[in-house]
N, CA, C and O atoms as a GROMACS GRO file, in nm:
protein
  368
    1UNK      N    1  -1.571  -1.031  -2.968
    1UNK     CA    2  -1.562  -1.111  -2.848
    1UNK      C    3  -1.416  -1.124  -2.803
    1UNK      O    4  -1.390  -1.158  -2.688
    2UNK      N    5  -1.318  -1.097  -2.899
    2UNK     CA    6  -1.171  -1.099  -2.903
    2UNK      C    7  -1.096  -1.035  -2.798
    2UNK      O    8  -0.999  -1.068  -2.730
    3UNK      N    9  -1.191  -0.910  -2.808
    3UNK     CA   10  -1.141  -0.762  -2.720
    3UNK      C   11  -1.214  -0.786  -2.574
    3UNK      O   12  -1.155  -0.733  -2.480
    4UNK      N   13  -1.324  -0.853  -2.544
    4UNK     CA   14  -1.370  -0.838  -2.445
    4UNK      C   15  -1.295  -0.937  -2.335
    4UNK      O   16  -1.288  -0.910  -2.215
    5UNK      N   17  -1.238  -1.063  -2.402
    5UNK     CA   18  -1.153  -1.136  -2.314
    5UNK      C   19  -1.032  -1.118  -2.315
    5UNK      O   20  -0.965  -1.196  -2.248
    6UNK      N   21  -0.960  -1.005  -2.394
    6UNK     CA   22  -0.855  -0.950  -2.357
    6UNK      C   23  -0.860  -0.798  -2.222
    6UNK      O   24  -0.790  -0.740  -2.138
    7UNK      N   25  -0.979  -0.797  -2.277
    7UNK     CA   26  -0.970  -0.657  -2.154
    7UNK      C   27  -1.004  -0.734  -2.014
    7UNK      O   28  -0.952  -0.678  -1.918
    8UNK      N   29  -1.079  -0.852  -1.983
    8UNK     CA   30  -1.095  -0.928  -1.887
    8UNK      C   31  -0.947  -0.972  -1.789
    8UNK      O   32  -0.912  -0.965  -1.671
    9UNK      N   33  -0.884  -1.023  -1.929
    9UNK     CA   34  -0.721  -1.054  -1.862
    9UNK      C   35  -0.680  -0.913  -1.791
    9UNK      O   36  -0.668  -0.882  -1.672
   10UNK      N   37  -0.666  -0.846  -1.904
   10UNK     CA   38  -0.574  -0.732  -1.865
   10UNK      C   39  -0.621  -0.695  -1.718
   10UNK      O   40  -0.539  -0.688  -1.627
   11UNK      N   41  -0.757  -0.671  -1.696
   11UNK     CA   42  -0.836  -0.587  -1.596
   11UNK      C   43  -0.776  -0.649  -1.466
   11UNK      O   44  -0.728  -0.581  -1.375
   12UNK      N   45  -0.789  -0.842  -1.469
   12UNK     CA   46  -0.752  -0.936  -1.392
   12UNK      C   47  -0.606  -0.944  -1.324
   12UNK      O   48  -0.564  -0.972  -1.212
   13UNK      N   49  -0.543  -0.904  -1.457
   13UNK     CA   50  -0.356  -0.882  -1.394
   13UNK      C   51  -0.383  -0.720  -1.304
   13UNK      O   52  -0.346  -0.713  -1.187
   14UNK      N   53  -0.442  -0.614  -1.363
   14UNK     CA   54  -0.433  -0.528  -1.303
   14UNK      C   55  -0.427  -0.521  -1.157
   14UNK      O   56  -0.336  -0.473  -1.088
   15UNK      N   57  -0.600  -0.605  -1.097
   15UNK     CA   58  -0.638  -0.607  -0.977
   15UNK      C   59  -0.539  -0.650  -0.898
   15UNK      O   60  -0.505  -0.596  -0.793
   16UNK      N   61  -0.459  -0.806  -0.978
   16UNK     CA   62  -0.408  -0.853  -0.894
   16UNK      C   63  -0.239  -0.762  -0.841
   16UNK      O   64  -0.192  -0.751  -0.728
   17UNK      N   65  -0.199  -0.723  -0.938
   17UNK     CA   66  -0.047  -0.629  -0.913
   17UNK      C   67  -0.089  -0.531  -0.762
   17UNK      O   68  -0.032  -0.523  -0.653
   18UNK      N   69  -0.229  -0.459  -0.822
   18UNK     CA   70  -0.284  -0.389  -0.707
   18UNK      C   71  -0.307  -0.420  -0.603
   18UNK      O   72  -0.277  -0.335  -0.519
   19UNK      N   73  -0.367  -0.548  -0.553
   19UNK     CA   74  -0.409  -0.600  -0.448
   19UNK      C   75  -0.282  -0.608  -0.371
   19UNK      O   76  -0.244  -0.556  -0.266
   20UNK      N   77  -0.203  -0.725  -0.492
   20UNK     CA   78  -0.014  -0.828  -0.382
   20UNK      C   79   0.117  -0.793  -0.439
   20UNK      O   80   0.224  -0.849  -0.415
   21UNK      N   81   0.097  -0.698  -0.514
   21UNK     CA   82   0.226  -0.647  -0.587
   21UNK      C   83   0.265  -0.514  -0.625
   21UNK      O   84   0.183  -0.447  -0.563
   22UNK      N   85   0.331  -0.439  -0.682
   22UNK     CA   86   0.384  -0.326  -0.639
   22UNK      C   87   0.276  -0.203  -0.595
   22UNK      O   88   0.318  -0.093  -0.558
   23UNK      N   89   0.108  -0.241  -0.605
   23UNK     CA   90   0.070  -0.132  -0.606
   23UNK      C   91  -0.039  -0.178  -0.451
   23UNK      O   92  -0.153  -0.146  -0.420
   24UNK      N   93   0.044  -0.247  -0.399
   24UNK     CA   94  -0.036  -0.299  -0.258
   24UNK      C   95   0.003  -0.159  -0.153
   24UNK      O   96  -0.066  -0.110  -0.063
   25UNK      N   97   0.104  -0.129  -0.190
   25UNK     CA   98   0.148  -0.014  -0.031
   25UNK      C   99   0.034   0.107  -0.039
   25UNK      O  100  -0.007   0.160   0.064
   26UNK      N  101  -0.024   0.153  -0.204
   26UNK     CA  102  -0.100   0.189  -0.213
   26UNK      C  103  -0.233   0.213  -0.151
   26UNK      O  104  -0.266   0.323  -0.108
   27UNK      N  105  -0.309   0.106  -0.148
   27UNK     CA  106  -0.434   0.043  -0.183
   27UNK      C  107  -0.432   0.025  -0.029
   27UNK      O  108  -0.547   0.036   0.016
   28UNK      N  109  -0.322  -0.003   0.084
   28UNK     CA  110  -0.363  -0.054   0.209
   28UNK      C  111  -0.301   0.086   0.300
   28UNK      O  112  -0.283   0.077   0.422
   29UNK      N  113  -0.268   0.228   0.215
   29UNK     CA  114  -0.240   0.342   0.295
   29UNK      C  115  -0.095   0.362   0.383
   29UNK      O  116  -0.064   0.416   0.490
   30UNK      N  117  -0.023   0.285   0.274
   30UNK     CA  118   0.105   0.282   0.376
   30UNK      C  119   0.220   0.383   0.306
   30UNK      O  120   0.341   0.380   0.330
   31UNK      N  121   0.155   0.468   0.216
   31UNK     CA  122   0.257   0.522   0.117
   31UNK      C  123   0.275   0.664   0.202
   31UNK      O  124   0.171   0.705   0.254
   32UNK      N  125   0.395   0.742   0.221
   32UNK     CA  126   0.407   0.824   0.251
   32UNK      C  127   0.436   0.856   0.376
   32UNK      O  128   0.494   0.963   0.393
   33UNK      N  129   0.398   0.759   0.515
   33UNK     CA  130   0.420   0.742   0.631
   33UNK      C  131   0.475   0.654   0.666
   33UNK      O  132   0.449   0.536   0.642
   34UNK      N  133   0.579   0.705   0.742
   34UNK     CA  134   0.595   0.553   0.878
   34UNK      C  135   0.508   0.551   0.981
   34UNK      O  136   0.413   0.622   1.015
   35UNK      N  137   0.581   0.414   1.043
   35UNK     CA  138   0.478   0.331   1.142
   35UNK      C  139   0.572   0.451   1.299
   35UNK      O  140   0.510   0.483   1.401
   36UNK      N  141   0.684   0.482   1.279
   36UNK     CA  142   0.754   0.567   1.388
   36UNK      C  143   0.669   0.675   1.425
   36UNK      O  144   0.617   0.698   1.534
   37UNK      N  145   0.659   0.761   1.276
   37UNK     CA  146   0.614   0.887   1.324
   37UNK      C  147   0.420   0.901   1.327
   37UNK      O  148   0.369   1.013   1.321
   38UNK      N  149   0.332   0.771   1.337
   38UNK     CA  150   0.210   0.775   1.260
   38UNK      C  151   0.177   0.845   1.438
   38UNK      O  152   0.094   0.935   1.441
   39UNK      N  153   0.234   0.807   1.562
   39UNK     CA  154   0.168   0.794   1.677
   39UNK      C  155   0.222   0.900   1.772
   39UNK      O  156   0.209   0.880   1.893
   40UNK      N  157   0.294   1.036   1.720
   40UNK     CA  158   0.371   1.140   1.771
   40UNK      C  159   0.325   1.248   1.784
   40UNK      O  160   0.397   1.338   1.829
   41UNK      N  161   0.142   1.282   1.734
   41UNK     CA  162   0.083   1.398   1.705
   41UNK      C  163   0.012   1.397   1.881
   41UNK      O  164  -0.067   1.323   1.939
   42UNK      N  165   0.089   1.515   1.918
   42UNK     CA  166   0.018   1.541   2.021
   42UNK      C  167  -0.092   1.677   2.006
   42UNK      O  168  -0.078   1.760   1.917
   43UNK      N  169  -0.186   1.684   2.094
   43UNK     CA  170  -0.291   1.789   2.077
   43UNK      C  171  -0.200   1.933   2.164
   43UNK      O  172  -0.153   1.908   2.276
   44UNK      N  173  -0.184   2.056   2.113
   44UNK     CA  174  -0.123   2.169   2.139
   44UNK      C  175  -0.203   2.195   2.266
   44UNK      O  176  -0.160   2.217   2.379
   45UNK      N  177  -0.320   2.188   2.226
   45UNK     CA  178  -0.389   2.301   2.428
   45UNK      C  179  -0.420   2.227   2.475
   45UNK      O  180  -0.452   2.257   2.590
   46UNK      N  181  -0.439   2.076   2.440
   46UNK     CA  182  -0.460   1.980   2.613
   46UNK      C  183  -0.335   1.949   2.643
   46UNK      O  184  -0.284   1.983   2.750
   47UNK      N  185  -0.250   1.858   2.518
   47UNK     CA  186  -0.118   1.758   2.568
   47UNK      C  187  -0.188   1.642   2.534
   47UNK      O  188  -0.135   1.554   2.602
   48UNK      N  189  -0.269   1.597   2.475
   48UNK     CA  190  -0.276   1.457   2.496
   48UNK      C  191  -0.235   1.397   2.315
   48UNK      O  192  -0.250   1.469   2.216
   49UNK      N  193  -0.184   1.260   2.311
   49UNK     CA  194  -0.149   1.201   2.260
   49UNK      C  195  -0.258   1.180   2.140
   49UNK      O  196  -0.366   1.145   2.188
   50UNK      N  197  -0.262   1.190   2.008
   50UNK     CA  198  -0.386   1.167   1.904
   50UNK      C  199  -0.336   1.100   1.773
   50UNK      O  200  -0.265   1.139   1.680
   51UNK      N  201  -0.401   0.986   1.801
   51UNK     CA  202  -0.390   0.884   1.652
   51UNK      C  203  -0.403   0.955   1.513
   51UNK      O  204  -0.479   1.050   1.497
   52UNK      N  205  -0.333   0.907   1.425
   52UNK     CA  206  -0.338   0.952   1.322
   52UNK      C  207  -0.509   0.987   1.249
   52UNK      O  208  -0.574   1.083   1.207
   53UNK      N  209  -0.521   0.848   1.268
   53UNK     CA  210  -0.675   0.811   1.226
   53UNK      C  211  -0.810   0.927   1.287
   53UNK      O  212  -0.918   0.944   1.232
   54UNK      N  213  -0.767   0.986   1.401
   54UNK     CA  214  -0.876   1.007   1.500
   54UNK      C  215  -0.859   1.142   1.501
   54UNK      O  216  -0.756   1.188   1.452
   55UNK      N  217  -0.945   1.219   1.550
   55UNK     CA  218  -0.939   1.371   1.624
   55UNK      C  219  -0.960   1.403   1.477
   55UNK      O  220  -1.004   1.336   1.384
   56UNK      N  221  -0.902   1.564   1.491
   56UNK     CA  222  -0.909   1.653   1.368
   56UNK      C  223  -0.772   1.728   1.330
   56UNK      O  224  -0.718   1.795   1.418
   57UNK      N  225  -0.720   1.721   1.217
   57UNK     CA  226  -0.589   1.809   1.204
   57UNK      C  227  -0.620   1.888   1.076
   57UNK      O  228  -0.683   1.864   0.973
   58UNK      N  229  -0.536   2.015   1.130
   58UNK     CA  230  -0.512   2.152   1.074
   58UNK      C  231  -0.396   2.189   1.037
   58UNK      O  232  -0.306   2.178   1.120
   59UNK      N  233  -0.364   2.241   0.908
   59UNK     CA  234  -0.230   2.280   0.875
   59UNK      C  235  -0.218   2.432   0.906
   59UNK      O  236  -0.301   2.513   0.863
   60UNK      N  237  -0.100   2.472   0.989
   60UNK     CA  238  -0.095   2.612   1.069
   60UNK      C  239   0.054   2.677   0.997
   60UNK      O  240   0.133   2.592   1.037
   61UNK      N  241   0.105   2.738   0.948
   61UNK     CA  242   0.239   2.795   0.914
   61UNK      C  243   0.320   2.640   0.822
   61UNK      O  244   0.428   2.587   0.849
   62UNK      N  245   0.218   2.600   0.711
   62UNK     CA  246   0.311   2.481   0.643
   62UNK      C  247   0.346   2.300   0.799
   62UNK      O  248   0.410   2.197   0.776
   63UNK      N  249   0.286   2.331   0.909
   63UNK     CA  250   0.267   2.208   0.946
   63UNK      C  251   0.158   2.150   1.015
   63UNK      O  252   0.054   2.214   1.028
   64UNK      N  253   0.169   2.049   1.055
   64UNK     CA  254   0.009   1.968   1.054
   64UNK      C  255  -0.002   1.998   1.207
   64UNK      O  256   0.106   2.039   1.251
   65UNK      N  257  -0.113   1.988   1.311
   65UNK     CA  258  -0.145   1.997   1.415
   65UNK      C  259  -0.251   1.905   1.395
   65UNK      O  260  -0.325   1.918   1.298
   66UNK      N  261  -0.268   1.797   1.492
   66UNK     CA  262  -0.347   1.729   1.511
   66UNK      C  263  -0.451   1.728   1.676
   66UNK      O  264  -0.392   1.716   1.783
   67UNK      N  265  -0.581   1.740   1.670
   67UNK     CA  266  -0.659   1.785   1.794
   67UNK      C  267  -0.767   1.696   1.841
   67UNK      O  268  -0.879   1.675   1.795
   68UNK      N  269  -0.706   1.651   1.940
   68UNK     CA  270  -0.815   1.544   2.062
   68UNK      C  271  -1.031   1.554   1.997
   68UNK      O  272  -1.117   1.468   1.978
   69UNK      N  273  -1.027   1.694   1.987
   69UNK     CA  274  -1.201   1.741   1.987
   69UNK      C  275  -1.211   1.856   1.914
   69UNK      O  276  -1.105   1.912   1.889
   70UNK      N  277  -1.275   1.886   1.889
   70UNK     CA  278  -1.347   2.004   1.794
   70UNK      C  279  -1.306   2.111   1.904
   70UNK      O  280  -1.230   2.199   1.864
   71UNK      N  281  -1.351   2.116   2.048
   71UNK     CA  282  -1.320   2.207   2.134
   71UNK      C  283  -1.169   2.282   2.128
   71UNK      O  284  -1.140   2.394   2.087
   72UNK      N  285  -1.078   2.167   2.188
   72UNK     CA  286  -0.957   2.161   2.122
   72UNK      C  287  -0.928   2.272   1.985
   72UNK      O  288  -0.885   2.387   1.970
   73UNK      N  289  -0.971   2.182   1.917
   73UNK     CA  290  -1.003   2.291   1.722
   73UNK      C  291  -1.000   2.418   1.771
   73UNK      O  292  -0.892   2.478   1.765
   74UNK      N  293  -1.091   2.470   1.816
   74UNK     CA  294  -1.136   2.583   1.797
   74UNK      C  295  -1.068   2.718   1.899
   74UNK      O  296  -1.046   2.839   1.887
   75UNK      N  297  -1.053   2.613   1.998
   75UNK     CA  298  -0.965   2.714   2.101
   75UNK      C  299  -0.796   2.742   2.015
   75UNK      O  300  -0.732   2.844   2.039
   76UNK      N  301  -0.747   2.642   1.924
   76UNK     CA  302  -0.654   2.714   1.881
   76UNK      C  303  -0.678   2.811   1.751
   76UNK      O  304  -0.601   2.898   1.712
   77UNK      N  305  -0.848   2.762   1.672
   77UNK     CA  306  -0.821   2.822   1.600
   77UNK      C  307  -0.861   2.960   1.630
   77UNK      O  308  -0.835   3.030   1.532
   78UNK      N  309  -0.921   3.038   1.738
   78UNK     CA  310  -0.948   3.171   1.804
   78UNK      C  311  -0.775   3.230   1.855
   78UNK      O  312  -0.754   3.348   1.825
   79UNK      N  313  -0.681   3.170   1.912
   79UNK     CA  314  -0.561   3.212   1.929
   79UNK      C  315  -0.471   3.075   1.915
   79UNK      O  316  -0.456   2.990   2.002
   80UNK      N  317  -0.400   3.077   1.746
   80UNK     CA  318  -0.304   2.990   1.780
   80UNK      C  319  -0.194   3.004   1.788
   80UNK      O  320  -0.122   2.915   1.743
   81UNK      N  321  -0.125   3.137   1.856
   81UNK     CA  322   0.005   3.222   1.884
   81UNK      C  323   0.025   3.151   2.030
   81UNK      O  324   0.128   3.114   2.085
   82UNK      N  325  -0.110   3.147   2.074
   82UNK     CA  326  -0.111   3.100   2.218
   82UNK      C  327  -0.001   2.951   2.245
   82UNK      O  328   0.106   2.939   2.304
   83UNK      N  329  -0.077   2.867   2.180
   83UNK     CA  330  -0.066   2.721   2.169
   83UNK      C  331   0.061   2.672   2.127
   83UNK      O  332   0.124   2.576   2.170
   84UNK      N  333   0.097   2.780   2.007
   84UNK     CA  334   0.222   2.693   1.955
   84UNK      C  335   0.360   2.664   1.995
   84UNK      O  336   0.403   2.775   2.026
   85UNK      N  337   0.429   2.602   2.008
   85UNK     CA  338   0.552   2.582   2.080
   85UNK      C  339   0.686   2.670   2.054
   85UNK      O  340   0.785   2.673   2.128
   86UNK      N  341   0.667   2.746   1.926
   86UNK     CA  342   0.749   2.822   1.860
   86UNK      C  343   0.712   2.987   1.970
   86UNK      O  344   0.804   3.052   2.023
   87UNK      N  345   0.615   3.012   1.978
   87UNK     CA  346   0.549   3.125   2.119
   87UNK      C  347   0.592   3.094   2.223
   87UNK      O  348   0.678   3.159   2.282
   88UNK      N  349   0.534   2.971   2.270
   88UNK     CA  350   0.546   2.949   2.427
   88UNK      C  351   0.682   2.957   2.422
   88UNK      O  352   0.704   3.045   2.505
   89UNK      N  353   0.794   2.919   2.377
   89UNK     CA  354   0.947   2.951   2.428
   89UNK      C  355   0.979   3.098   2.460
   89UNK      O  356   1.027   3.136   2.567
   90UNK      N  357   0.941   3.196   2.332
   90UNK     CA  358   0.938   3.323   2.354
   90UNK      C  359   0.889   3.394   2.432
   90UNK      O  360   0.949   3.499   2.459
   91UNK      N  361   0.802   3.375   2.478
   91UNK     CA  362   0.737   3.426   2.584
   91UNK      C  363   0.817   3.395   2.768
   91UNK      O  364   0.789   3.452   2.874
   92UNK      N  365   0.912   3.292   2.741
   92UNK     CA  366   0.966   3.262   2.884
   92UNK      C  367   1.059   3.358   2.892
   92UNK      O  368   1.127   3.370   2.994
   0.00000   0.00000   0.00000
């Protein structure tokens, strides 16, 4: 019975460190991003602006592309030489 109310404590400090203390940035998704760059993903073939949370993103040459709709999706993923900003300069 010794062990079972020690693993109770332990389990109890755990939750709580996790929940309000060092392992909160964790647990509420704030590790790894800022709040600057969360709202900067624009969609390549419309232009429009896409929440982190929302749409669909694809990693293309090592970076992320984030896309308004599946439509979106797919039109870059049939030509994405077209779309990308690293092309469109070359091409002027």
């Amino acid at each position: 019975m010794e062990g079972f109310f020690s693993f109770l404590l332990f389990a109890g400090l755990f939750y709580l460190m996790m929940r309000v203390g060092c392992g909160a940035h964790m647990m509420h998704g704030h590790h790894g991003a800022s709040d600057k760059d969360s709202s900067k993903h624009i969609d390549p073939v419309c232009g429009k602006n896409v929440p982190p949370t929302e749409g669909y993103g694809k990693m293309h040459d090592g970076n992320l592309y984030r896309f308004c709709s599946r439509k979106c999706l797919d039109a870059f993923d049939q030509d994405p030489e077209r779309y990308l900003p690293e092309s469109i300069e070359a091409k002027s």
